[in-house]
C-alpha positions in Angstrom: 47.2 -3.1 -32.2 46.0 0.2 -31.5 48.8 3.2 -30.8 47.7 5.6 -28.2 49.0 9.0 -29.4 50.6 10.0 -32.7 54.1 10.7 -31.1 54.0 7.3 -29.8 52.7 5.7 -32.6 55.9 6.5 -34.7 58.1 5.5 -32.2 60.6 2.5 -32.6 62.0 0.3 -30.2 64.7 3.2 -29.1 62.3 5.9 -29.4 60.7 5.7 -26.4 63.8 6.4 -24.0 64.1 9.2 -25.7 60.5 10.7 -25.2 61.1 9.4 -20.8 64.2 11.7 -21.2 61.9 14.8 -22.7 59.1 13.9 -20.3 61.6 14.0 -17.6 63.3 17.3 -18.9 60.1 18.9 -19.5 59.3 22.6 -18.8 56.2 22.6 -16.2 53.7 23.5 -18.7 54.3 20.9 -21.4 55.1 17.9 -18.5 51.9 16.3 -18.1 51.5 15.9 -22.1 55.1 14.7 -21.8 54.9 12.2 -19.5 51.6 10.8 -20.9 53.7 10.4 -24.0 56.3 8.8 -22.7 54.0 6.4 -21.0 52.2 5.7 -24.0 55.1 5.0 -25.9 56.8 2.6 -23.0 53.1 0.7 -22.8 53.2 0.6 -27.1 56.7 -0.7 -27.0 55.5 -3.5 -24.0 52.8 -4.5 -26.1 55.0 -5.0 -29.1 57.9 -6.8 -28.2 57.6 -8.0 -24.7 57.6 -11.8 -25.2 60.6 -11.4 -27.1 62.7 -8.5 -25.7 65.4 -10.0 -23.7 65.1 -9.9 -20.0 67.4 -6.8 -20.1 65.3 -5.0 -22.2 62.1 -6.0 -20.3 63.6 -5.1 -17.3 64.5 -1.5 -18.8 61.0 -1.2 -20.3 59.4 -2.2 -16.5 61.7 0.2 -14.7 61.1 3.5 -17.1 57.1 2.8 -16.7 57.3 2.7 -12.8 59.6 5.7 -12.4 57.1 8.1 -14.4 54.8 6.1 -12.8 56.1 7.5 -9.6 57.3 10.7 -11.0 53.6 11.2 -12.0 52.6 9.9 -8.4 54.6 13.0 -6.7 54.1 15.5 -9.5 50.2 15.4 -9.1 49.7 14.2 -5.9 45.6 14.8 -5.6 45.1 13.9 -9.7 42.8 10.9 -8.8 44.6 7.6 -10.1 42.7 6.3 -13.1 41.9 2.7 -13.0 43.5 2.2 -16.5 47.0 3.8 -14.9 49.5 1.1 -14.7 50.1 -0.5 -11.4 53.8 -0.6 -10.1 54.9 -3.5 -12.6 57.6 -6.2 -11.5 59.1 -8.4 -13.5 57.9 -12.3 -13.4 60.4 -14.9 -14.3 
């Protein structure tokens, strides 16, 4: 499985809350690197342990991508949306 950025590669299964709380607490000039980071490690830790992260931590993995999802959205409101950007995700039972 290929990681998507180095920060993200190292990151373990708590890691990546960590990185949405930097992204979110982010001075303006290093936010967009942030966030992608953040994203990257949310999408890594999906990819790794969604079919058997309880629905808790699914959930909690679903809700951190939409928010910077949406905190991207309103951030960078003309940035075109890239057709690899992840849709608003919801949770199928």
């Amino acid at each position: 499985m290929t990681k998507r950025h180095n920060v993200a590669a190292t990151a373990t299964r708590e890691e990546w809350k960590e990185l949405v709380e930097i992204a979110i607490l982010a001075d303006p000039g290093s936010f967009p690197h942030r966030l992608q980071e953040a994203q990257d490690a949310i999408m890594d830790e999906i990819e790794d342990s969604f079919d058997t992260a309880s629905l808790t931590e699914r959930q909690a993995l679903i809700n951190a991508m939409n928010a910077l999802h949406e905190l991207r959205r309103v951030s960078f409101p003309l940035a075109p949306v890239a057709a690899s950007s992840p849709a608003v995700c919801k949770l199928q039972n």
